[in-house]
NUTI-694907 format. One record per residue: residue in one letter; z, x, y of N, C-alpha, C, O, CB in turn. Coordinates in pm, 1 decimal. Glycine has a CB too. Layout:
<zake rest="A" n_w="Z" n_u="X" n_v="Y" ca_w="Z" ca_u="X" ca_v="Y" c_w="Z" c_u="X" c_v="Y" o_w="Z" o_u="X" o_v="Y" cb_w="Z" cb_u="X" cb_v="Y"/>
...
***
This chain:
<zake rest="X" n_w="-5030.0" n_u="2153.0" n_v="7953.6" ca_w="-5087.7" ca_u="2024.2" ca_v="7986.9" c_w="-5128.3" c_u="2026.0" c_v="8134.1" o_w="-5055.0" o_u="2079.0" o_v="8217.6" cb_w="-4987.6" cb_u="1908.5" cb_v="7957.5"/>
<zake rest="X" n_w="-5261.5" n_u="1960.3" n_v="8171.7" ca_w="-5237.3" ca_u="1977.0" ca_v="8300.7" c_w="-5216.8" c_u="1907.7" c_v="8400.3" o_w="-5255.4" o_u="1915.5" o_v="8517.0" cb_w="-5296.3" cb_u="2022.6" cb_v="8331.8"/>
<zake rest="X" n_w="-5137.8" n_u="1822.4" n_v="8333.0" ca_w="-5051.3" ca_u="1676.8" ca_v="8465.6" c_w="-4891.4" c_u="1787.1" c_v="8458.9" o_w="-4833.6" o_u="1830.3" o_v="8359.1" cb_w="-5009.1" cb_u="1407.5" cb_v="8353.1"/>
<zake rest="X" n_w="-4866.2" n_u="1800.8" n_v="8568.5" ca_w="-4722.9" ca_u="1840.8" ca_v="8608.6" c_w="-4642.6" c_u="1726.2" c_v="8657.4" o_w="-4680.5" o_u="1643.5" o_v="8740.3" cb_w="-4723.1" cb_u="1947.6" cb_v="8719.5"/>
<zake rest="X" n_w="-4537.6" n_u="1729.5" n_v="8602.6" ca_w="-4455.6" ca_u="1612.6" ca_v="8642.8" c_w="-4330.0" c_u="1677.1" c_v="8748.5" o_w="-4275.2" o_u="1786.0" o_v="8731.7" cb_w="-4389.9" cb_u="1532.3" cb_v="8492.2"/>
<zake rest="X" n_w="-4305.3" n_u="1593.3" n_v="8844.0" ca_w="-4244.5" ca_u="1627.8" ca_v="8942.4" c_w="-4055.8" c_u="1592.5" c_v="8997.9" o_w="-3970.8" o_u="1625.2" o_v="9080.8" cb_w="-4343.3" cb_u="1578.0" cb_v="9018.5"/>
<zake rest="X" n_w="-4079.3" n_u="1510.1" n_v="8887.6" ca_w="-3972.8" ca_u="1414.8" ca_v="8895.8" c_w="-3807.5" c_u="1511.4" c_v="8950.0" o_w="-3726.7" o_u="1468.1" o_v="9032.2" cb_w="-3966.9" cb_u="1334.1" cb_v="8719.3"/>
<zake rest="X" n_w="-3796.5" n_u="1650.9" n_v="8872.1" ca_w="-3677.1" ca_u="1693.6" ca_v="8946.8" c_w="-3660.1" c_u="1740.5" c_v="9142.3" o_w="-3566.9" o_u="1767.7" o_v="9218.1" cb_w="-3646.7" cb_u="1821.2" cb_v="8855.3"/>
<zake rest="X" n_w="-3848.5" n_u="1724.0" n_v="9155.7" ca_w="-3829.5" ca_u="1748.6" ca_v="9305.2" c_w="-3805.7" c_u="1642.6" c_v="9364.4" o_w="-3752.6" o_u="1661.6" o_v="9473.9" cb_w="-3932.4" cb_u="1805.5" cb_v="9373.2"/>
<zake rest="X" n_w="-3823.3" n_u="1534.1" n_v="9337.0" ca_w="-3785.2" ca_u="1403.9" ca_v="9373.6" c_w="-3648.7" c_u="1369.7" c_v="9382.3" o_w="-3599.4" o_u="1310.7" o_v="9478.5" cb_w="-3838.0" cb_u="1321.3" cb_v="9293.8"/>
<zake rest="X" n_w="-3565.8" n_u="1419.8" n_v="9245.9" ca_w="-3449.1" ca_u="1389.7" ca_v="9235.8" c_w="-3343.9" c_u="1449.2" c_v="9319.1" o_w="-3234.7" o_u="1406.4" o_v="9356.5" cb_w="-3428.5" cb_u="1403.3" cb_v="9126.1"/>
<zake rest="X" n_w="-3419.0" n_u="1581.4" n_v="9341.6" ca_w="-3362.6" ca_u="1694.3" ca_v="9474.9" c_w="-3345.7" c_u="1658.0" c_v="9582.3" o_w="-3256.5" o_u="1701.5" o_v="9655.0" cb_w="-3438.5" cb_u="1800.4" cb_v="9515.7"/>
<zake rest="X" n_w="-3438.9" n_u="1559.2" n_v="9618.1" ca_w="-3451.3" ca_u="1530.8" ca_v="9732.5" c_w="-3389.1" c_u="1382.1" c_v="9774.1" o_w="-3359.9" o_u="1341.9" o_v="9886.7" cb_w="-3584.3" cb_u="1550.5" cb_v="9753.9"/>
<zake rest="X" n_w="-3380.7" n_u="1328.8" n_v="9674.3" ca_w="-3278.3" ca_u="1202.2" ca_v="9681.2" c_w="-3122.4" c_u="1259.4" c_v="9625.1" o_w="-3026.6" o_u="1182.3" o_v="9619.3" cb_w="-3343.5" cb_u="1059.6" cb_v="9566.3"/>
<zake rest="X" n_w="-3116.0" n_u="1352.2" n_v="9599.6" ca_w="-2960.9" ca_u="1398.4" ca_v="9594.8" c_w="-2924.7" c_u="1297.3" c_v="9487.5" o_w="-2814.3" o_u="1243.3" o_v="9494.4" cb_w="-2860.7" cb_u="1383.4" cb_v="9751.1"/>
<zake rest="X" n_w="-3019.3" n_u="1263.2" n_v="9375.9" ca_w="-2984.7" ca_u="1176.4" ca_v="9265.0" c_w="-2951.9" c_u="1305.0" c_v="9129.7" o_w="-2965.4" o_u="1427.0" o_v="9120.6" cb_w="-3134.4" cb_u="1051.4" cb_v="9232.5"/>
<zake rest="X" n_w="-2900.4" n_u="1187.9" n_v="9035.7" ca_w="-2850.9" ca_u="1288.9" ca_v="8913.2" c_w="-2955.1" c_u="1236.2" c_v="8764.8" o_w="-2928.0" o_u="1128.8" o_v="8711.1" cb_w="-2641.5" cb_u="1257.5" cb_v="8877.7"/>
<zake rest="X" n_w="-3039.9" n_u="1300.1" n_v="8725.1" ca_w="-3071.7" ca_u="1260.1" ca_v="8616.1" c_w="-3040.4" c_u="1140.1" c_v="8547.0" o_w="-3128.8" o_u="1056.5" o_v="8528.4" cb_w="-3046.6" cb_u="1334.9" cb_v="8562.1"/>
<zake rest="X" n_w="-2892.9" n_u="1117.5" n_v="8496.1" ca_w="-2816.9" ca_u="983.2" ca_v="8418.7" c_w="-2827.8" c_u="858.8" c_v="8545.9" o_w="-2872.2" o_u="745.5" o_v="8527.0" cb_w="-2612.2" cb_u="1025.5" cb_v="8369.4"/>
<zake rest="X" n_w="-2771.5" n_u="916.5" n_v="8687.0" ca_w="-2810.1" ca_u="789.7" ca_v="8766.9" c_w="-2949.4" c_u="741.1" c_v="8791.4" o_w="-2961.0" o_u="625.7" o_v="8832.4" cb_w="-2761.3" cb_u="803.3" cb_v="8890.9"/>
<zake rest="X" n_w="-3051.1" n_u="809.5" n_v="8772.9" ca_w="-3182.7" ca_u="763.0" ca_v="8786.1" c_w="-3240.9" c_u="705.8" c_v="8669.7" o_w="-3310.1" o_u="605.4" o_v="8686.2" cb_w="-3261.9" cb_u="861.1" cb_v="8828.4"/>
<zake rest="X" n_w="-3223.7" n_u="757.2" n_v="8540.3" ca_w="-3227.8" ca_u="685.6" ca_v="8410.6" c_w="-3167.1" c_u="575.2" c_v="8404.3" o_w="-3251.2" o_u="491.3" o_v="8372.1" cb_w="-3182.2" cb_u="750.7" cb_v="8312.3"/>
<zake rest="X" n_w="-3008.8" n_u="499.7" n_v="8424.6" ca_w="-2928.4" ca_u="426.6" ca_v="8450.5" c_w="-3041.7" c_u="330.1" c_v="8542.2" o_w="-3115.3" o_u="241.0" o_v="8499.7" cb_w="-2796.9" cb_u="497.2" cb_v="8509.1"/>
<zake rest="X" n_w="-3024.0" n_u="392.3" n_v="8709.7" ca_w="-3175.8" ca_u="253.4" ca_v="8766.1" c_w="-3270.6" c_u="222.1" c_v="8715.7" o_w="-3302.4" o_u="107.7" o_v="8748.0" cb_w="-3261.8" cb_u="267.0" cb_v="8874.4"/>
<zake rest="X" n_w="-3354.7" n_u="281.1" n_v="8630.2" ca_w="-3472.8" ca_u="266.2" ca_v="8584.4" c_w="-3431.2" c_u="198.7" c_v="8442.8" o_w="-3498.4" o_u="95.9" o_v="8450.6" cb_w="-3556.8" cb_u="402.8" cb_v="8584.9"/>
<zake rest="X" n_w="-3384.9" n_u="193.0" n_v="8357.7" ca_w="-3378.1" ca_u="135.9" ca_v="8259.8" c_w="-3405.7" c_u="195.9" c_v="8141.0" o_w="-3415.3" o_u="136.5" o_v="8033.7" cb_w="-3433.0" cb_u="50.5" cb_v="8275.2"/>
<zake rest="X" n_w="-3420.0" n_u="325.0" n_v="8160.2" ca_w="-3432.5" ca_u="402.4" ca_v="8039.0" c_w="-3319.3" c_u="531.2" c_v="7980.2" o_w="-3233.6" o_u="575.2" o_v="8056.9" cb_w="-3565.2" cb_u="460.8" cb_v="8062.3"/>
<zake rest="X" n_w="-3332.1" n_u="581.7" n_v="7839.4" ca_w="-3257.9" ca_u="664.0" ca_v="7817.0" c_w="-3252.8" c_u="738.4" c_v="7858.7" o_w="-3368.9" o_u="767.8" o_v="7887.4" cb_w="-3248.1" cb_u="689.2" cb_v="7752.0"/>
<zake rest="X" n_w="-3143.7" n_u="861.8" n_v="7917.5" ca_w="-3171.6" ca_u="992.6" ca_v="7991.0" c_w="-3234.7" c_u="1082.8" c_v="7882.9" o_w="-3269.2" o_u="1195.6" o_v="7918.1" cb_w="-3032.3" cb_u="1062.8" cb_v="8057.8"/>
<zake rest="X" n_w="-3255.6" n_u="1039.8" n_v="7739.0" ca_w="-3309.0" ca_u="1143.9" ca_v="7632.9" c_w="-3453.0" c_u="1129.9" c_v="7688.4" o_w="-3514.0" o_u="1232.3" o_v="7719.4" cb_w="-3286.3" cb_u="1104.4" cb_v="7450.9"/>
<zake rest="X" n_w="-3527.6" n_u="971.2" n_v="7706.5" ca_w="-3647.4" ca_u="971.3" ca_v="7725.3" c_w="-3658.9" c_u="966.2" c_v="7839.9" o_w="-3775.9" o_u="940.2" o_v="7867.9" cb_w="-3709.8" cb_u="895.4" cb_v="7670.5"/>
<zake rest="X" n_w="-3598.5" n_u="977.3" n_v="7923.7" ca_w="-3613.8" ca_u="1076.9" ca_v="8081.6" c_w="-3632.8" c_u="1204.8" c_v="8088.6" o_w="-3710.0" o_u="1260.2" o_v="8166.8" cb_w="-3498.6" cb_u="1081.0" cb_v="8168.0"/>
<zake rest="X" n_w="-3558.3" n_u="1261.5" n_v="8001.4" ca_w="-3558.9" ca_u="1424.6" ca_v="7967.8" c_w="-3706.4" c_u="1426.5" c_v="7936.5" o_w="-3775.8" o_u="1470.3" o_v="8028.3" cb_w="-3450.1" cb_u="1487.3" cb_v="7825.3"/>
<zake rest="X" n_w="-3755.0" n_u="1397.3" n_v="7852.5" ca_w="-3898.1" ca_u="1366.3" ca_v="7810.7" c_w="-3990.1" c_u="1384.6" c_v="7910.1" o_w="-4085.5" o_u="1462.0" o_v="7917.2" cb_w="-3916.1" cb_u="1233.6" cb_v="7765.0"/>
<zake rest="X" n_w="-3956.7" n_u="1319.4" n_v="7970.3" ca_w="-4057.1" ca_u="1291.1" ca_v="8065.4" c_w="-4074.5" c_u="1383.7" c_v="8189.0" o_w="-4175.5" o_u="1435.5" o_v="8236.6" cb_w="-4033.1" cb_u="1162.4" cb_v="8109.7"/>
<zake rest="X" n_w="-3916.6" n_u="1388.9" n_v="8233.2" ca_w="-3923.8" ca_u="1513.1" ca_v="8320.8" c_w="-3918.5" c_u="1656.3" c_v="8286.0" o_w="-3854.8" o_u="1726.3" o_v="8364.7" cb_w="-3832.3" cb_u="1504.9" cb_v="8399.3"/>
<zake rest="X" n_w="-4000.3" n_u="1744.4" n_v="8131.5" ca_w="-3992.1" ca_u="1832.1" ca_v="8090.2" c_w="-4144.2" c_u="1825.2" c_v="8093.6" o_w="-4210.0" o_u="1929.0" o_v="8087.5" cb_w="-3905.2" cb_u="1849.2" cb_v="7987.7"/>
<zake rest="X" n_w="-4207.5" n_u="1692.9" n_v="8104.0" ca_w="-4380.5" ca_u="1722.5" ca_v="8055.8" c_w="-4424.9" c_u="1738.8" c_v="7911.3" o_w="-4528.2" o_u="1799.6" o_v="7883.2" cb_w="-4434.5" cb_u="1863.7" cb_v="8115.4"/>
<zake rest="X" n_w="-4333.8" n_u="1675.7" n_v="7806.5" ca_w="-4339.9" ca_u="1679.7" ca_v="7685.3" c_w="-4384.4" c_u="1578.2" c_v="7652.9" o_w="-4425.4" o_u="1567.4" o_v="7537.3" cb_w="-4246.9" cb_u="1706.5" cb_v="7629.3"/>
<zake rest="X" n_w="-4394.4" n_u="1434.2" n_v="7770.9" ca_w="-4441.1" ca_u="1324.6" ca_v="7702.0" c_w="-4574.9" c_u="1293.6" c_v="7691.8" o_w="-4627.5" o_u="1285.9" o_v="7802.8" cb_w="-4389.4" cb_u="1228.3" cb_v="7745.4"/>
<zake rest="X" n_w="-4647.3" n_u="1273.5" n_v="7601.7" ca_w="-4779.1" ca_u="1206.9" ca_v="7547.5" c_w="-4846.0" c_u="1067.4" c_v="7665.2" o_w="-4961.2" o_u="1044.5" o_v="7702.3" cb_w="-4727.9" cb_u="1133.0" cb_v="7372.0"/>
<zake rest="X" n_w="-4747.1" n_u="1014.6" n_v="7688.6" ca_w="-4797.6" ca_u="885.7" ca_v="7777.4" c_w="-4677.5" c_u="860.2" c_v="7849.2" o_w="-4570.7" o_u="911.6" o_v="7816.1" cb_w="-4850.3" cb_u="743.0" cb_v="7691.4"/>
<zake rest="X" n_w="-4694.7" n_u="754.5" n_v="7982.3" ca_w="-4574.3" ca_u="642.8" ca_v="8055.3" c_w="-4609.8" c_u="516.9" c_v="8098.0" o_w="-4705.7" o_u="486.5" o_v="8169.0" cb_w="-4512.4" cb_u="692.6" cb_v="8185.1"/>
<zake rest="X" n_w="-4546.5" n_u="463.5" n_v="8061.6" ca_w="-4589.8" ca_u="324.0" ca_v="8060.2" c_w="-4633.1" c_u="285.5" c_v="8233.5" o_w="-4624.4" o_u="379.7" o_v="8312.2" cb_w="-4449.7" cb_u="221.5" cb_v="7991.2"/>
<zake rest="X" n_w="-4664.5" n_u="190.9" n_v="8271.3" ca_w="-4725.5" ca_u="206.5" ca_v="8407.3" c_w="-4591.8" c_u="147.8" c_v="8503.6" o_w="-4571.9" o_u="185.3" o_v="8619.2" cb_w="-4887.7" cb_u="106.9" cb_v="8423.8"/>
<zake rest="X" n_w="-4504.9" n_u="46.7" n_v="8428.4" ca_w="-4415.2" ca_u="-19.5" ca_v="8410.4" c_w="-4295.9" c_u="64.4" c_v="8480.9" o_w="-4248.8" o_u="53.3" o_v="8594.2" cb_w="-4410.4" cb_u="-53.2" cb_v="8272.2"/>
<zake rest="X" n_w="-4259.6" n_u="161.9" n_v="8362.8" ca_w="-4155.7" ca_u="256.5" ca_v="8399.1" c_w="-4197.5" c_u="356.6" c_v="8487.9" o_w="-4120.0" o_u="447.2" o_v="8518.5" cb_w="-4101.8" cb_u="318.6" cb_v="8288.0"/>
<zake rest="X" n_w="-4339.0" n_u="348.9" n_v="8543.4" ca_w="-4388.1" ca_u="455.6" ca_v="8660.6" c_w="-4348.8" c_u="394.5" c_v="8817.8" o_w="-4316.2" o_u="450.8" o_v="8922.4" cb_w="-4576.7" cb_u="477.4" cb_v="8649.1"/>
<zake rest="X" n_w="-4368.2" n_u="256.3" n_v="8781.0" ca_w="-4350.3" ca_u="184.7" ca_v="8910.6" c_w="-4160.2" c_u="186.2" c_v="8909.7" o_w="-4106.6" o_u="196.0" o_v="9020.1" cb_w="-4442.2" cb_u="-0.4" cb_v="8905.1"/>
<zake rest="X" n_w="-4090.1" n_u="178.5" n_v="8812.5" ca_w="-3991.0" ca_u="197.6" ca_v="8845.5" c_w="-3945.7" c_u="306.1" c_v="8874.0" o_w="-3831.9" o_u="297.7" o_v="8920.1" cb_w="-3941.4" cb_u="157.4" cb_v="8791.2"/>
<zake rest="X" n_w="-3993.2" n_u="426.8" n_v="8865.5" ca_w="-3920.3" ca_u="524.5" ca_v="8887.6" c_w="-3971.3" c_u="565.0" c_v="9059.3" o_w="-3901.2" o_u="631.2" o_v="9135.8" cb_w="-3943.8" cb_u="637.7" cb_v="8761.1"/>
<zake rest="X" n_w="-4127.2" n_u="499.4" n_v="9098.7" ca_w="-4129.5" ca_u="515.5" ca_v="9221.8" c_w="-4062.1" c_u="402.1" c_v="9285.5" o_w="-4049.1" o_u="405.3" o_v="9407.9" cb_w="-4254.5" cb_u="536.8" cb_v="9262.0"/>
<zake rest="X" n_w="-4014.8" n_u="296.0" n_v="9214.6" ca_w="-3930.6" ca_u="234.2" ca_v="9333.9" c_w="-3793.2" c_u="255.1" c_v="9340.8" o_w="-3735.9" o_u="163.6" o_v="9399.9" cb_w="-3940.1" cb_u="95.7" cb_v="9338.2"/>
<zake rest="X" n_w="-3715.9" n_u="350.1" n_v="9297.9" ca_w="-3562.2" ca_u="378.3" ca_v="9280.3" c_w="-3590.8" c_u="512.5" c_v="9372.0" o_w="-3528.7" o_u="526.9" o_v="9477.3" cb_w="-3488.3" cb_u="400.8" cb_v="9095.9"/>
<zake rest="X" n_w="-3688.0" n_u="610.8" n_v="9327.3" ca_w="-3703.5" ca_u="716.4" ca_v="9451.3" c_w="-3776.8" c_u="691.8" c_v="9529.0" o_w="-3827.6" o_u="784.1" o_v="9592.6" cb_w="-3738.2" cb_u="835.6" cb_v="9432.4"/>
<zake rest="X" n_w="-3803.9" n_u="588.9" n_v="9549.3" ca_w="-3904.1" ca_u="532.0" ca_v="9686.6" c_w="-4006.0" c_u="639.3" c_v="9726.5" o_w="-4003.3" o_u="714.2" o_v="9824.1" cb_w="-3806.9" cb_u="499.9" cb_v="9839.4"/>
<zake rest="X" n_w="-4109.8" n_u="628.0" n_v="9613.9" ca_w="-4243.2" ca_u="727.6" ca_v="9674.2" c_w="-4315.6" c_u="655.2" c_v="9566.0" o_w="-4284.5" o_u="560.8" o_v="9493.4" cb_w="-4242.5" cb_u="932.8" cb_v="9668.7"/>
<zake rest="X" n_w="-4440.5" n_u="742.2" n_v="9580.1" ca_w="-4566.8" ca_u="699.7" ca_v="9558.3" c_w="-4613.7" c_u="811.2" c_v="9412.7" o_w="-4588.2" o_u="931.1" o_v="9401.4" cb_w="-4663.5" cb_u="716.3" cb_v="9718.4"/>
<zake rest="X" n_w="-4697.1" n_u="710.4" n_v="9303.9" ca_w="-4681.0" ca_u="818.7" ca_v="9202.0" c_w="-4733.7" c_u="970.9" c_v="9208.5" o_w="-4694.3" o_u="1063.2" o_v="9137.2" cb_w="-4737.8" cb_u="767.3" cb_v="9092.9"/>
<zake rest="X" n_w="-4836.2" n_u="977.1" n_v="9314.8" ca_w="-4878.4" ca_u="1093.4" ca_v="9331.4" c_w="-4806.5" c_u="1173.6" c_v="9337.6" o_w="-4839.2" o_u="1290.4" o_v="9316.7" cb_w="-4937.7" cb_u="1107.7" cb_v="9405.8"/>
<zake rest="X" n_w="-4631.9" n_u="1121.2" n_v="9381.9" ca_w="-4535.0" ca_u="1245.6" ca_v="9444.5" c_w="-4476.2" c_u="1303.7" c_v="9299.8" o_w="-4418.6" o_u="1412.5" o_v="9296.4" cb_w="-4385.6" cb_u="1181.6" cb_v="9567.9"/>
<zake rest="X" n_w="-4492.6" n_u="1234.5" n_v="9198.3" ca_w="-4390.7" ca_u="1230.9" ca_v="9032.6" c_w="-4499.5" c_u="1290.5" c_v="8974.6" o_w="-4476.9" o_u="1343.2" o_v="8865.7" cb_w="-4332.6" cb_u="1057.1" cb_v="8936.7"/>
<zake rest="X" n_w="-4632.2" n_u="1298.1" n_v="9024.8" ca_w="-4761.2" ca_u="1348.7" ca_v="8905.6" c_w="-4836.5" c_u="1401.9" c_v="9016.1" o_w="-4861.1" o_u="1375.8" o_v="9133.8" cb_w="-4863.2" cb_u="1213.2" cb_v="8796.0"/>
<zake rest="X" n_w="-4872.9" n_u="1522.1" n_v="8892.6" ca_w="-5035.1" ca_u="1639.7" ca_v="8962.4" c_w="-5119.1" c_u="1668.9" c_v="8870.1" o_w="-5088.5" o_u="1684.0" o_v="8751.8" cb_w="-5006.7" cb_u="1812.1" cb_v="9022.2"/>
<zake rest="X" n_w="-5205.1" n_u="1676.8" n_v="8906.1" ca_w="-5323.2" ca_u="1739.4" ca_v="8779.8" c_w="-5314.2" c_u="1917.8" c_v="8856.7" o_w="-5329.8" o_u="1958.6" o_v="8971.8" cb_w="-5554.5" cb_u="1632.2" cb_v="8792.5"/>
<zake rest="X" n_w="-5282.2" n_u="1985.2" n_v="8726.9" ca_w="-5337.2" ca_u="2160.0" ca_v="8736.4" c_w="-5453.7" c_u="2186.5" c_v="8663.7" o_w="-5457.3" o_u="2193.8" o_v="8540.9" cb_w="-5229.9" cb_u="2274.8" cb_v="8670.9"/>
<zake rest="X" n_w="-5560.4" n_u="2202.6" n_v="8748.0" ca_w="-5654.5" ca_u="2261.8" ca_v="8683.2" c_w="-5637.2" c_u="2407.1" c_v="8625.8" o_w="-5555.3" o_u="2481.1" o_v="8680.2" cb_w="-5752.3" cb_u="2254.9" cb_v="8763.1"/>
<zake rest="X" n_w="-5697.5" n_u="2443.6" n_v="8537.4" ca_w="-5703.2" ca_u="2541.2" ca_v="8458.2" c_w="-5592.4" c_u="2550.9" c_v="8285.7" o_w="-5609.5" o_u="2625.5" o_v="8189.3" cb_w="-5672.6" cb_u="2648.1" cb_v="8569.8"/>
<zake rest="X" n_w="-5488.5" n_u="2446.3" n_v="8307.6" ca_w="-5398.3" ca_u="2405.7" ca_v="8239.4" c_w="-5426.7" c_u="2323.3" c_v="8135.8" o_w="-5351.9" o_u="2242.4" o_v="8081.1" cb_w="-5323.5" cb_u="2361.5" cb_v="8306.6"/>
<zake rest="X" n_w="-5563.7" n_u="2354.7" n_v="8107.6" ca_w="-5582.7" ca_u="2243.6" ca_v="7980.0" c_w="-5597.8" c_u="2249.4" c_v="7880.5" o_w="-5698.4" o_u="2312.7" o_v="7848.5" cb_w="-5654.1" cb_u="2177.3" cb_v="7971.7"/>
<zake rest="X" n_w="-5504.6" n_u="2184.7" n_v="7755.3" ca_w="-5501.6" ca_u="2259.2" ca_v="7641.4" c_w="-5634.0" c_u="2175.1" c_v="7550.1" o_w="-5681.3" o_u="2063.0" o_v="7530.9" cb_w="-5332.8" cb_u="2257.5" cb_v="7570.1"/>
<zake rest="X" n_w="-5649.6" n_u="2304.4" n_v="7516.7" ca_w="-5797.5" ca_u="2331.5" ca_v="7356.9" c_w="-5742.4" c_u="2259.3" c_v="7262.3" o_w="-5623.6" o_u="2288.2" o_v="7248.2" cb_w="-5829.2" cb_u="2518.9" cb_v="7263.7"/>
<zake rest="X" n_w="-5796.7" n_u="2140.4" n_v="7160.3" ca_w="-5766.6" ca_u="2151.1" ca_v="7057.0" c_w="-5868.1" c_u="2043.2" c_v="6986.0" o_w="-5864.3" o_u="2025.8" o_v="6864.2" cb_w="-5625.4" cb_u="2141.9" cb_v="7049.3"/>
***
């Protein structure tokens, strides 16, 4: 896919734990896992703004576009 999701460098850097950042944000750590593997299909804009306001950044820092990464189908 070629949006990379960034979310464990974020979490690195806030010295946060997966379950505590799922826990602030309001979602399951299953559909956190999701999300921070790049397996998910969509994110709500909702749970984007929450996850940049618990790690206090900007979504650009949680999302990238890779060119050349784009799947055929």
């Amino acid at each position: 896919m070629p949006i990379a999701v960034d979310i464990d460098v974020m979490l690195a850097r806030r010295k946060m734990s997966v379950g505590e950042l799922a826990d602030r944000v309001g979602i399951t750590p299953a559909n956190l896992a999701v999300l921070k593997n790049g397996r998910a299909k969509a994110v709500r804009f909702a749970t984007l703004a929450a996850l940049c306001d618990v790690l206090e950044c900007q979504p650009g820092d949680l999302l990238r576009w890779e060119a050349g990464d784009a799947e055929e189908g």
